[in-house]
BABA-590537 format. One record per residue: residue in three letters; x, y, z of N, C-alpha, C, CB in turn. Coordinates in pm, whole numbers, plus 32768, in hexadecimal, padded with zeros to 4 digits. Glycine has a CB too. Example, Ala and Ser with C-alpha at 12.3 -4.5 7.8 and 13.67 -1.06 7.14 Angstrom:
<kekes>
Ala85277DC7830C84CE7E3E830C85287EB6830C846B7E418389;Ser85057F1F82C485577F9682CA850A8003831385807FC4823C;
</kekes>
This chain:
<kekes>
Unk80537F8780008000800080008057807E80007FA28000807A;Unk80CE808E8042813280F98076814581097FDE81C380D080E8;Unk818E807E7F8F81F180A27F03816480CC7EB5826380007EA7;Unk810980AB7EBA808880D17E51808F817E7E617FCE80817E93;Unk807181A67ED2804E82387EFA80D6828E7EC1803582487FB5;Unk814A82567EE281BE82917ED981D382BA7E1B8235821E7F26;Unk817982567DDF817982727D4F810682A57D10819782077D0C;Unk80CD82F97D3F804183267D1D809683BE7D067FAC83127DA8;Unk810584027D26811284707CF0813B84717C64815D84B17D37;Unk818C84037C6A81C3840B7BE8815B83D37B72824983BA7BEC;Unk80ED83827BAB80AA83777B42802083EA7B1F808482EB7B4F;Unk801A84087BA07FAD84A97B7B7FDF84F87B527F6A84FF7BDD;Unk806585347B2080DA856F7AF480B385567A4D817185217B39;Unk80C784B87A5180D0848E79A2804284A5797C810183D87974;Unk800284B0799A7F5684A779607F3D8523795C7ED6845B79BE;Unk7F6E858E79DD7F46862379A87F9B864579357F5A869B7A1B;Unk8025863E7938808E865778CF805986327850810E860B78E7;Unk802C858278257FF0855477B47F6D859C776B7FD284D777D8;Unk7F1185F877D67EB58659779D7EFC86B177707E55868F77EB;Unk7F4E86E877E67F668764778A7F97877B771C7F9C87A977B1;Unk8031871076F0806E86F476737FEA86C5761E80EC86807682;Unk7F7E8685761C7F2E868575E17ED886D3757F7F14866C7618;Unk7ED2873475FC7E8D87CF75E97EDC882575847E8D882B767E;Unk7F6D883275DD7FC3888775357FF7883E74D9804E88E27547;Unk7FD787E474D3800987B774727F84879873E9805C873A74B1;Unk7EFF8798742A7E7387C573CE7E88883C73AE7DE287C37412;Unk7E7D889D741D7E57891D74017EC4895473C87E288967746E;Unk7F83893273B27FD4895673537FE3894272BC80248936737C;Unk7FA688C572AA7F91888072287F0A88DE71EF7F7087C7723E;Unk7EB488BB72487E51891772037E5A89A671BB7DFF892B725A;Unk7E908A09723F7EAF8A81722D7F3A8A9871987EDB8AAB72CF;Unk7F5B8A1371B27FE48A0771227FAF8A2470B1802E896970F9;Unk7F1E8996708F7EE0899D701F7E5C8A1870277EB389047001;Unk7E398A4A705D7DF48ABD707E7E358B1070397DE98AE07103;Unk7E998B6D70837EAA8BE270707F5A8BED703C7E778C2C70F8;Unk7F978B73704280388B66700280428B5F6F7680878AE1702F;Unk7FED8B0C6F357FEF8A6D6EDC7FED8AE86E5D7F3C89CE6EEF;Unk806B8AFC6DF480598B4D6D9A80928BED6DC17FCB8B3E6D7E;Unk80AD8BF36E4D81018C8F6E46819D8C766E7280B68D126EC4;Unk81C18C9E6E0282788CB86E3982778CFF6E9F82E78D0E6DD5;Unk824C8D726EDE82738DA36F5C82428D536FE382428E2C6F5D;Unk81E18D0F6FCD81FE8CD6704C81D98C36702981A08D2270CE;Unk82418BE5704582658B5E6FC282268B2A705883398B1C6F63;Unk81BA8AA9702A81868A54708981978A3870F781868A087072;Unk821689D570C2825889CE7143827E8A1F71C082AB89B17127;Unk829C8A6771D682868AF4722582228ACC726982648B7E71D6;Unk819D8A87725081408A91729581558A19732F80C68A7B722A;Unk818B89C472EB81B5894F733B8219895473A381E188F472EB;Unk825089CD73A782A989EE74178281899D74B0829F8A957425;Unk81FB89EF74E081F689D7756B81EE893C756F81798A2475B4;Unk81A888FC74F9819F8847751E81FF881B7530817087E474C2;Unk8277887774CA8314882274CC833E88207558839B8872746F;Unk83398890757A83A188BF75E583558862765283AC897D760B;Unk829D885B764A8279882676FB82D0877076E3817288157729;Unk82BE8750764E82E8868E764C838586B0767882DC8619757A;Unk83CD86E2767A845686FA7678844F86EA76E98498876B7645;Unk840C87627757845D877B77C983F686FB7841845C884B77F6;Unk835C86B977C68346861D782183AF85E3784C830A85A777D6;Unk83F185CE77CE846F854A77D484AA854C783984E585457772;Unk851985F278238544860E78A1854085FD7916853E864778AD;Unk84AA862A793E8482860579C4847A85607A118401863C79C1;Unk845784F9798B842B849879BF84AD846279B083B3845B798D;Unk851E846B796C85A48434799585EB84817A0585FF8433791C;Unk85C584FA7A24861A85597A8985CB85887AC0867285BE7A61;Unk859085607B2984E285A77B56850686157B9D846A85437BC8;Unk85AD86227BFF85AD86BA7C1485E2873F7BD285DC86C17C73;Unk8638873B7B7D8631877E7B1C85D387907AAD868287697AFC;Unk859887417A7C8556873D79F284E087737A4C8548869B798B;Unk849887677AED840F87527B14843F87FC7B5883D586A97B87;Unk84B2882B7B6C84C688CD7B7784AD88FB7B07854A89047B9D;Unk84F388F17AB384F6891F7A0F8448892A79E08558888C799C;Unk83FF88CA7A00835F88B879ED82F789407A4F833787FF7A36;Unk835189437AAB830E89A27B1C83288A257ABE836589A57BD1;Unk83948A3B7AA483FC8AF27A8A83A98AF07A0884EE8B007A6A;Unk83808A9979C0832D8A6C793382A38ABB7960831589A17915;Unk82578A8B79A981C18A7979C781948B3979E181A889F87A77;Unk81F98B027A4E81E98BB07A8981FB8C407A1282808BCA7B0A;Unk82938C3079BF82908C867958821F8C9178EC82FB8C6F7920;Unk81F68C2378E9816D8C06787D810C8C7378BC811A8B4B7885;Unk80DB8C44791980688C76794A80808D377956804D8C1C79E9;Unk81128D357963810D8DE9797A811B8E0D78E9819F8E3F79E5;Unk81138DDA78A481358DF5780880B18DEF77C881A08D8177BE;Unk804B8D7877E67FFE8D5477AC7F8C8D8877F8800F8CDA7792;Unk7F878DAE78727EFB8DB778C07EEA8E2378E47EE48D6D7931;Unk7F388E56791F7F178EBB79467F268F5B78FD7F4B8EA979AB;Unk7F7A8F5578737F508FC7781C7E928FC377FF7FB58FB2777B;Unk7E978F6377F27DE18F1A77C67D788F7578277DC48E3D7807;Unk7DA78F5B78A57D598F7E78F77D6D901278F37D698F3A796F;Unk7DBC905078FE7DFB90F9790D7DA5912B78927ECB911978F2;Unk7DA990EC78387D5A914377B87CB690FA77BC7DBC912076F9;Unk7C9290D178107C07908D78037BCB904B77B87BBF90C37807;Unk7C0A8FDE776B7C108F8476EF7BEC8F0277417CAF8F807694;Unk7BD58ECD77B87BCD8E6977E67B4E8E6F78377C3E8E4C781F;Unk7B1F8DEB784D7A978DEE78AC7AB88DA078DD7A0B8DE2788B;Unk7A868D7B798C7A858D467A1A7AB18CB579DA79E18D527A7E;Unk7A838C77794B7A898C06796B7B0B8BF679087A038BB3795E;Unk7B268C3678B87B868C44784A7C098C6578A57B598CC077D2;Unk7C1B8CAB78D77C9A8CC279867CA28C4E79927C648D0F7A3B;Unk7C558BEF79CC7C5C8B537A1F7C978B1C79C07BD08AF77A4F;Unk7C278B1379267C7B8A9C78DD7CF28ABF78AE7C3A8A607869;Unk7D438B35787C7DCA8B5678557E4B8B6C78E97DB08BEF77F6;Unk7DF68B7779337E508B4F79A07E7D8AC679CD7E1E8B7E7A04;Unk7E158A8379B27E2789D979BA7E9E89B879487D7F8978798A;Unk7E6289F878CC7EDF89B8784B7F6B89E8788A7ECF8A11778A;Unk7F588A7478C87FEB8A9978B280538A6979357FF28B46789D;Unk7FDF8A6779B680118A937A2D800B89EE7A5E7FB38B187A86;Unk7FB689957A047FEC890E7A2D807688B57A1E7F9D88CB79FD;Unk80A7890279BE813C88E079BA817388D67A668195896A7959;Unk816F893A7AA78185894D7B1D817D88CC7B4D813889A97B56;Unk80E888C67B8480BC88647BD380FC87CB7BAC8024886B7BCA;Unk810F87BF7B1C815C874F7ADC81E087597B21816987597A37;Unk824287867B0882D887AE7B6382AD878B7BC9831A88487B74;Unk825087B17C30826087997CCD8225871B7CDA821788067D33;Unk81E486EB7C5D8207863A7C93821285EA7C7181DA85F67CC9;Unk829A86147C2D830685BA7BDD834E85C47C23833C85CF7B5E;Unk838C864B7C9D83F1862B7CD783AA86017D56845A86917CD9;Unk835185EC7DB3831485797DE9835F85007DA5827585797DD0;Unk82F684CE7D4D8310847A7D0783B8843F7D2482EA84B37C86;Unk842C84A57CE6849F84827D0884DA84777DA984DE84D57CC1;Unk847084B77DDF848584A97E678477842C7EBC843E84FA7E97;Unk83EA83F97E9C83CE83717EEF840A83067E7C830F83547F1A;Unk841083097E00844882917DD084ED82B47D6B83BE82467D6E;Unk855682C77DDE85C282BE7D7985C182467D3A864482D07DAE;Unk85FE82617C97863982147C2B868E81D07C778679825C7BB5;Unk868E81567C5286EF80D07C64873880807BC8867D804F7CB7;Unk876280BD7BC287AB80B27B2E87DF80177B03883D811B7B30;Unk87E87FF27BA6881B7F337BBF87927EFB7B9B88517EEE7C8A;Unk87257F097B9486997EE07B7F867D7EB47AFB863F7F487B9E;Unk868E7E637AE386647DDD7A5585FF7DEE7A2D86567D407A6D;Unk85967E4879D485137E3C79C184FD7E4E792184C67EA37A1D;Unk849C7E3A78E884827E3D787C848D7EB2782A84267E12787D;Unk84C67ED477A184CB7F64779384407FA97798850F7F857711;Unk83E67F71775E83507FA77754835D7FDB77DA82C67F357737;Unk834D7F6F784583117F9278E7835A802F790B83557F017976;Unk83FF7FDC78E08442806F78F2842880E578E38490808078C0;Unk83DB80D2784F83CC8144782083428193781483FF813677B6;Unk83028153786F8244814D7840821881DE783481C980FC78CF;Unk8254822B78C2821A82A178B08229831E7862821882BC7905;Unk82AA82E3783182E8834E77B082778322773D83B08324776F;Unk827A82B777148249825776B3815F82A676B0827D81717717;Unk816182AB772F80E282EC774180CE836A774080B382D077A1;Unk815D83B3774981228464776D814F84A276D9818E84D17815;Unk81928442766781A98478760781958437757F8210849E761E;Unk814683A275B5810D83387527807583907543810782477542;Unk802A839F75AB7FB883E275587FD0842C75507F4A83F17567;Unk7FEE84E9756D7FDA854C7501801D852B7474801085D07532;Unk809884D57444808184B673D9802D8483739E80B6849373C5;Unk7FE8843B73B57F4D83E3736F7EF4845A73677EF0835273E6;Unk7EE284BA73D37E8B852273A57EBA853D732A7E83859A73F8;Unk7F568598734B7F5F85BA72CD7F6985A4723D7F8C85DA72D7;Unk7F7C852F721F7F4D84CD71B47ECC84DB71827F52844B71E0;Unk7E3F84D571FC7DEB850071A37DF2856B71A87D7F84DF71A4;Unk7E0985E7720C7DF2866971BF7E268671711E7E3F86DC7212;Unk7EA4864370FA7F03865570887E988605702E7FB286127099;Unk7E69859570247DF585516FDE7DA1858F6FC17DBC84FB7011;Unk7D6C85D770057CF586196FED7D1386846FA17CAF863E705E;Unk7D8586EF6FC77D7287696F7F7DB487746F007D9A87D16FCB;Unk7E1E87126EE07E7686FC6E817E4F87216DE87E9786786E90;Unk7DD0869B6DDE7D8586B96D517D6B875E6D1F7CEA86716D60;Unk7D16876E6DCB7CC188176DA67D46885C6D607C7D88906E5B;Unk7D9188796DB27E1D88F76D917E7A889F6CEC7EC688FA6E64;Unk7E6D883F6D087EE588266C7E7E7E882A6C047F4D876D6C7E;Unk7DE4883D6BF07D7888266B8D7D5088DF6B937CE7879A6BCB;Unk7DA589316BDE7D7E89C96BF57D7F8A026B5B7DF88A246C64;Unk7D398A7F6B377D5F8AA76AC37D6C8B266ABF7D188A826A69;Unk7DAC8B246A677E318BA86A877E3B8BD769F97EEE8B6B6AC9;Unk7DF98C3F69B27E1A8C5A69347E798CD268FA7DA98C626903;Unk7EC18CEF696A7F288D6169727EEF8DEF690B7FCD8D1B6934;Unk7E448DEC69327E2C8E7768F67E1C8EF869807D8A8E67688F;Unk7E488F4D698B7E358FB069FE7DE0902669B77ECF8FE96A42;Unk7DCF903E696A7D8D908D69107D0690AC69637D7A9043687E;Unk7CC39131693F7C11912369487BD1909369247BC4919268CF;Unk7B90908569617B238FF969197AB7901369737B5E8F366926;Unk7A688FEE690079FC8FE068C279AB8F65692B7A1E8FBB6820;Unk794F8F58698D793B8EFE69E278928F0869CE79868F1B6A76;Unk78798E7B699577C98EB4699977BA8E106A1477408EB168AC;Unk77748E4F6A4E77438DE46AB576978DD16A8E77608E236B6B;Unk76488DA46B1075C98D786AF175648E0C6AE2759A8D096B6F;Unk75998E576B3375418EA56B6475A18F466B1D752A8E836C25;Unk76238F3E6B18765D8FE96AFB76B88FD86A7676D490366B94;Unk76DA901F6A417756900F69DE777990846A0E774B8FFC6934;Unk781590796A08785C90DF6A7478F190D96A30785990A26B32;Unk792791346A0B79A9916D69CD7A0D91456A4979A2922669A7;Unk7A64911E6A997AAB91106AD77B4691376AB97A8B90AF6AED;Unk7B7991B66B2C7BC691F56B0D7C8591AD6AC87BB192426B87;Unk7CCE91C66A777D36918F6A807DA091B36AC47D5091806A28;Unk7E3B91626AA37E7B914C6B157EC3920D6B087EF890A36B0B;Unk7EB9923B6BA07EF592AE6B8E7EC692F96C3E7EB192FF6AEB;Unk7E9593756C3F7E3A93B26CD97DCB939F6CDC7E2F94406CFD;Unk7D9393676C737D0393256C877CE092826CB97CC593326BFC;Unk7D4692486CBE7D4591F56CDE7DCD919B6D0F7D0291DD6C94;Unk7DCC91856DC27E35915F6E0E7EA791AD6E157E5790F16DED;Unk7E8F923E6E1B7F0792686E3D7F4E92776EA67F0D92B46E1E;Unk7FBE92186E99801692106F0F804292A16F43809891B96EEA;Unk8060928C6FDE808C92F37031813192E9706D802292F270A5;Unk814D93617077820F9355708F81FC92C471468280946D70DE;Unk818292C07173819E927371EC81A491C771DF812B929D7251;Unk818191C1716581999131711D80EE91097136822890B1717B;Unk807F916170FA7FFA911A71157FC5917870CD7FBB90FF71AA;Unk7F33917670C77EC291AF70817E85921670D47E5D9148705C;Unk7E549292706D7E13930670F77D7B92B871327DDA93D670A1;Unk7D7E9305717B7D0192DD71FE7C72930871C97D1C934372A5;Unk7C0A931471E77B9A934971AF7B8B93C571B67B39931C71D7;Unk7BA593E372367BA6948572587C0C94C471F17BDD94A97302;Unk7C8B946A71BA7CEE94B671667C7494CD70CC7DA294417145;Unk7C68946770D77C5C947770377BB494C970397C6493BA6FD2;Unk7B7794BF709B7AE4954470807B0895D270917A58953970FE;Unk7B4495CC71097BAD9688710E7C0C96CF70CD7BFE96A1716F;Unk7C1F964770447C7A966E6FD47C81970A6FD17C4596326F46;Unk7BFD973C6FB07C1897C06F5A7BE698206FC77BBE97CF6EB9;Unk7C1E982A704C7C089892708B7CB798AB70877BA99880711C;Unk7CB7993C70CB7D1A9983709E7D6A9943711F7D039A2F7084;Unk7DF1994871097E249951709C7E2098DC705D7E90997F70A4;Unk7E1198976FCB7DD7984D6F8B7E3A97DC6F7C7DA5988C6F1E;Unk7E2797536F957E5A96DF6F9D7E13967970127EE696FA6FB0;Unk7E85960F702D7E1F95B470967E8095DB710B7E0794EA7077;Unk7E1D960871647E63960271F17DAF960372457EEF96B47219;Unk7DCC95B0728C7D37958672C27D3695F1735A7D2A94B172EB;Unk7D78963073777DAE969373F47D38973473DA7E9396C173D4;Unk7D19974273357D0397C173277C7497F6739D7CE797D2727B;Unk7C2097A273C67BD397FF73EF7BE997B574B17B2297FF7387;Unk7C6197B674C57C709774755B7C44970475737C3897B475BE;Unk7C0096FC75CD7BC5966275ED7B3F965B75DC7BDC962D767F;Unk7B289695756C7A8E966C75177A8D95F674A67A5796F874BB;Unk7A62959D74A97A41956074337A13958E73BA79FC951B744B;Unk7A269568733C79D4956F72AF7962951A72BD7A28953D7229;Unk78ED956972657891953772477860950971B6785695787279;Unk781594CA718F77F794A171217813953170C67764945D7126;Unk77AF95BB70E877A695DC709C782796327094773695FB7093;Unk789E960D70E9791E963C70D27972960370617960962E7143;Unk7934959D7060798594F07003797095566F6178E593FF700B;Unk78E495476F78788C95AD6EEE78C396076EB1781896016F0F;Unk7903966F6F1A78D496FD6EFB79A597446EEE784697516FB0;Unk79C797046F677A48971C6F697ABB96B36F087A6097196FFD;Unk7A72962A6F2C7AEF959D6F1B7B38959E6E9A7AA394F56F19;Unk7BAA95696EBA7C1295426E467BA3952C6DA97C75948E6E80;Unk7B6794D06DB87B3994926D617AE895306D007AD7940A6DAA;Unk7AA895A06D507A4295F16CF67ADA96606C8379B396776D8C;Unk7B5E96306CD17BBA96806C807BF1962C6C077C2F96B36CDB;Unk7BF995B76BF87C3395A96B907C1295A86AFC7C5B955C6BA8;Unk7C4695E56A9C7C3796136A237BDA957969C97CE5964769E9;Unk7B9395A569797B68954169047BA594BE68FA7B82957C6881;Unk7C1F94CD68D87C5D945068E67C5893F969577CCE946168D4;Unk7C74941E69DA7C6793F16A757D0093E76A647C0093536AAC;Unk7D81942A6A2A7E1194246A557E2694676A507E6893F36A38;Unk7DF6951C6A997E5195976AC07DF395B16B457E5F962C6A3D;Unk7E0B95F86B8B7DBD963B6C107DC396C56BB17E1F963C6CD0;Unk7D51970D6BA67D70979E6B767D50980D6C167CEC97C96AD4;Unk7D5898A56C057D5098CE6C7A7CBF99066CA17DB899276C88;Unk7C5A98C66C657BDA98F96C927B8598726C387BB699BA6C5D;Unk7B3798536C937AD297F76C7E7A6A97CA6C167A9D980D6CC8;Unk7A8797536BD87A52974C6B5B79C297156B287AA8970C6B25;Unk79C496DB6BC6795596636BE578FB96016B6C78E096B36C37;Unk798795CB6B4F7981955C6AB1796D94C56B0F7A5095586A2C;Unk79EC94E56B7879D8947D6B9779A994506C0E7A2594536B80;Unk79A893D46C84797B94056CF579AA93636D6578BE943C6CDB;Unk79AC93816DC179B8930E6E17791792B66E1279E6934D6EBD;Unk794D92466DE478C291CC6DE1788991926E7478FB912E6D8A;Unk781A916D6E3D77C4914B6EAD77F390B56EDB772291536E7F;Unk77BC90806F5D77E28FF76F8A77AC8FB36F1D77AC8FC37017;Unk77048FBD6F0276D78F8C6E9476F58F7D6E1F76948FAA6E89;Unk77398FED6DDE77888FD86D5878108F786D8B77BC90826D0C;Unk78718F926DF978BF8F266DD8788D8EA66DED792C8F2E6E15;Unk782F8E916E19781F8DE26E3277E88DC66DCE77CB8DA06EAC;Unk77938E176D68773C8E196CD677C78DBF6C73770E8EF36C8E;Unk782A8E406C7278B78E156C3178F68D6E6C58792E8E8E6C71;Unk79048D506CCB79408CE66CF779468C786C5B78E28CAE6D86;Unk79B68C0B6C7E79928B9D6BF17A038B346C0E79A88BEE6B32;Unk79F48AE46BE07A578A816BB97A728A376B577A5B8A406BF3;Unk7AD78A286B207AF88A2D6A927AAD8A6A6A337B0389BF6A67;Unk7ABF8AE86A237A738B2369CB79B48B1569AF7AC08AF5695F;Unk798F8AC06A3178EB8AD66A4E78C28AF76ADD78998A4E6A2A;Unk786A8B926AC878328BB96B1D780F8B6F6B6E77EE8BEE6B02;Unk78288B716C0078178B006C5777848B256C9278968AF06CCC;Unk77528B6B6C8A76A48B8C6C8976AD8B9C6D37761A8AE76C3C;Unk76E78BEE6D4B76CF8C0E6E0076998CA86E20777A8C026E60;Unk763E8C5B6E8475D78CCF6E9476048D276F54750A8C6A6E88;Unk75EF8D806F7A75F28DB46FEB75758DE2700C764D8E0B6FF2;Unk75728D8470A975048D8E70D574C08E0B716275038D0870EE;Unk756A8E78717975768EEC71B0758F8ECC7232750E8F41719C;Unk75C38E3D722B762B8E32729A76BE8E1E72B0760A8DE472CE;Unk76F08DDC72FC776F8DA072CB77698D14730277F58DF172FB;Unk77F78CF372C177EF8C6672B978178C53722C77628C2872DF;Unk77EE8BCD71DE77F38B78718977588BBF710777E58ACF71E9;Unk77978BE07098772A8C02704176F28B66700C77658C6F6FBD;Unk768A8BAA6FDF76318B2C6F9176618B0F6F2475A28B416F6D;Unk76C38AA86EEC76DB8AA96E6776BA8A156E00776E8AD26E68;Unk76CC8A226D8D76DE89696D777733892F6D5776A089276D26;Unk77A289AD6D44783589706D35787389C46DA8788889886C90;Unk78D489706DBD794789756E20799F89F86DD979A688CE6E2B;Unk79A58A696E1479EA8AC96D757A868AC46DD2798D8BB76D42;Unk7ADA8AF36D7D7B5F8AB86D7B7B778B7C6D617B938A196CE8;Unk7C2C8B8E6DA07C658BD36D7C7CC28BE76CD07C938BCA6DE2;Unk7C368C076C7C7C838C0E6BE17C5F8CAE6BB97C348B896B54;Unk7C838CB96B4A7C558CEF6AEA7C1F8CFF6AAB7C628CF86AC8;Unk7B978D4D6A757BD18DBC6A5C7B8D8E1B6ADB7BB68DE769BD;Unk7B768DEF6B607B648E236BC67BD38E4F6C1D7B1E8DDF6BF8;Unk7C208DF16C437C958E226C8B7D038DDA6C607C8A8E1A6D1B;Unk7DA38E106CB97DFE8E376C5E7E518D9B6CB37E438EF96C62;Unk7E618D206C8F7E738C9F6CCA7F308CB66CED7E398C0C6C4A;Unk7F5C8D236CE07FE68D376D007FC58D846D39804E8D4E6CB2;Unk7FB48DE76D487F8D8E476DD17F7E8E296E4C7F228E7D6DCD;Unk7FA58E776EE17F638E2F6F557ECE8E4D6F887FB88E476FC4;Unk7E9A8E9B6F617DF68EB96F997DC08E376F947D8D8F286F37;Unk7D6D8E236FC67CFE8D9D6FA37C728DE16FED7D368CDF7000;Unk7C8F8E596FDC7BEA8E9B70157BE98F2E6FC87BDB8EBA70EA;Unk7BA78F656FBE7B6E8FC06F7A7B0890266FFB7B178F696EFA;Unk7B11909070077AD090F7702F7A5490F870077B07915D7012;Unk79DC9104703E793A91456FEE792791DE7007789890F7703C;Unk78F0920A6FE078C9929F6FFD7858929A7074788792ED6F6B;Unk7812922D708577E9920270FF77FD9214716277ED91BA710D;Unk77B6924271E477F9924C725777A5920572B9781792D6727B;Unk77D991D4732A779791737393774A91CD740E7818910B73DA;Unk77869208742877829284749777B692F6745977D8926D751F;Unk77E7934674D7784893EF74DE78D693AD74D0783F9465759B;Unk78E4934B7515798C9320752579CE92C774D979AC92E8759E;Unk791F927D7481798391F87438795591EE7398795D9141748E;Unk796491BC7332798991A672B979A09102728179FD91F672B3;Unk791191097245791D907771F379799077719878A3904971A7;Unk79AA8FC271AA7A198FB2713F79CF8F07710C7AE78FB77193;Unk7A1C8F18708B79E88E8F70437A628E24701B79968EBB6FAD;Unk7A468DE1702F7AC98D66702B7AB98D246F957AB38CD070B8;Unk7B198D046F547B228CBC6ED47AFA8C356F077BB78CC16E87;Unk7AF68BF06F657AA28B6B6F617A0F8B686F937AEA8B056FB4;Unk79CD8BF16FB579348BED6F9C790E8C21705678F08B246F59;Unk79808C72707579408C7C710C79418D1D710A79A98C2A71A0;Unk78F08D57716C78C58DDC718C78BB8DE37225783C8E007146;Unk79288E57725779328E5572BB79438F1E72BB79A58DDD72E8;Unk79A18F407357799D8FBC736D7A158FE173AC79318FDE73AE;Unk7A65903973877AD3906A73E77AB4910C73FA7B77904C73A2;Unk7B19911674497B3191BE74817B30921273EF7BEA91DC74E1;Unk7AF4927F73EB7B4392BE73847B909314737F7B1592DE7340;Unk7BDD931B73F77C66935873D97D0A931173B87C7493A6744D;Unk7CB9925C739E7CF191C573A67D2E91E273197C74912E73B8;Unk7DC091F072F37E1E91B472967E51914172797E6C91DC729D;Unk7E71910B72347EFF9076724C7F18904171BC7EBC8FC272BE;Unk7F2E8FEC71D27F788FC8713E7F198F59710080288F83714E;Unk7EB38F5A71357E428EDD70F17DCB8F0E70D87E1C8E5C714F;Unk7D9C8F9A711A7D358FD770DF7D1A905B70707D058FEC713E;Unk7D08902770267D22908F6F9E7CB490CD6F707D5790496F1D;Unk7CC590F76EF67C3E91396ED47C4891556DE67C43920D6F5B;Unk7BBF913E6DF27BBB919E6D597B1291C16D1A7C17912B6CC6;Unk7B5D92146CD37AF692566CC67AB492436C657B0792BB6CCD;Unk7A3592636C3F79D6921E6BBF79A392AE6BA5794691936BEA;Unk796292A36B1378ED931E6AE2787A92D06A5A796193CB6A89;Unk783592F26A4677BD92C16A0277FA926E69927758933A69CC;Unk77D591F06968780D91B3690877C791E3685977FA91176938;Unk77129200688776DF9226681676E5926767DF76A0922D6807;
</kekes>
């Protein structure tokens, strides 16, 4: 009973550890073929970091439980001040979203403190004759399944991304969906223009465009938000010339920031309208195809995989539309390097 109890750290150790390598190692693969799969600036792999590093520093621990199970602690803890608590400071997290990203990050911790238990009540006996499997079971368990996850994640998404279509036109096009035909701006300030901070302007940037002094800085009217009819009346989109590739210095209103409804109208895969409807919530649109990040909607080398609406949720937040069919809401004074924008004007 004593030797049973004495090994319950090290095996509640391997079972929390085996979720979590589980966890990043789904949610890295995913986020790879998501938002990596097709951009040179940020190449897939990149995404797989944290899975690498948590199977690495398993091993560690379970051959060296007090070093490798410190190393797991100094791990857990930096996560969580890196990962949790900017979250919380900018109010991006809810009561239950805190718990669960504290568990991913801050269980590393709790893993370290009992592994070195673990090394505590049962030193290695290196004179001990046992089978390599037995030897090796709990390595064999905290890092044979998140590989099997990841196998099927890689199964599953493989086809979608290597069957992607990509017709290397950036040009205006021409987008008739079920319900709009809509001119969609080409590659230039009408559409995804990068910022010197390595990301895309914010909503508030791109509706306060044309207040003075004229460009994107989302700061101009203090800590007021834009409103729709700022998007309208001021935004990037009402300045650019006929073509949609110059900004001129007074407002042309040719073109304009699109509705949630027009982008999910647009959505498609392989070159057929994927027929998705918005039902003026968020979540998952109604569609009958699965629509895919192509062309001639969005730019499958680029990093955005969301798009801006002229839509707004509230005073503080701003619908955005995802190239695989979801509608959700961020801040709109929210930049980064995955939410982009372009602009459309009447196709007829």
């Amino acid at each position: 009973m004593k030797n049973t109890l004495q090994k319950l750290p090290g095996w509640i150790g391997t079972g929390i550890i085996t979720i979590l390598n589980s966890f990043w190692l789904f949610w890295g693969l995913g986020e790879a073929f998501y938002e990596g799969w097709g951009v040179p600036e940020t190449p897939w792999f990149l995404f797989l970091s944290v899975a690498a590093a948590a199977m690495m520093f398993t091993l560690l621990a379970i051959r060296f439980p007090y070093h490798g199970g410190g190393i797991l602690i100094a791990a857990g803890l930096g996560f969580a001040l890196w990962w949790v608590i900017p979250g919380i400071l900018h109010g991006f997290y809810s009561l239950s979203t805190v718990f669960e990203r504290s568990f991913l990050s801050g269980g590393f911790t709790l893993v370290g403190v009992l592994f070195i238990l673990d090394g505590r009540f049962n030193p290695k006996n290196e004179s001990q004759e046992k089978p390599w499997i037995k030897r090796n079971l709990r390595a064999i368990i905290s890092i044979g399944i998140p590989l099997l996850v990841g196998l099927i994640v890689a199964g599953y998404n493989l086809p979608i991304v290597l069957t992607r279509v990509d017709d290397g036109d950036r040009s205006a096009r021409l987008i008739e969906g079920n319900k709009y035909a809509l001119i969609w701006a080409p590659e230039g300030p009408g559409w995804n223009w990068k910022q010197d901070f390595g990301g895309y302007p914010s909503w508030d940037s791109l509706a306060f465009y044309g207040l003075e002094p004229v460009g994107l800085n989302s700061d101009k009217r203090d800590d007021q938000h834009a409103t729709e009819e700022d998007m309208r009346s001021t935004g990037l989109c009402a300045y650019l010339d006929e073509s949609g590739t110059t900004l001129l210095p007074k407002p042309q209103y040719i073109w304009r920031m699109p509705t949630v409804e027009e982008i999910a109208d647009a959505l498609s895969l392989h070159n057929e309208n994927a027929g998705c409807i918005w039902d003026g919530g968020v979540g998952r649109l109604d569609c009958t195809l699965n629509p895919d990040k192509e062309t001639p909607l969005w730019a499958p080398d680029e990093p955005p995989v969301y798009y801006w609406a002229t839509d707004t949720y509230n005073e503080e937040k701003a619908y955005f539309v995802s190239y695989s069919g979801y509608v959700n809401y961020q801040p709109k004074d929210w930049g980064n390097p995955r939410h982009g924008y372009r602009c459309v004007k009447d196709g007829n």
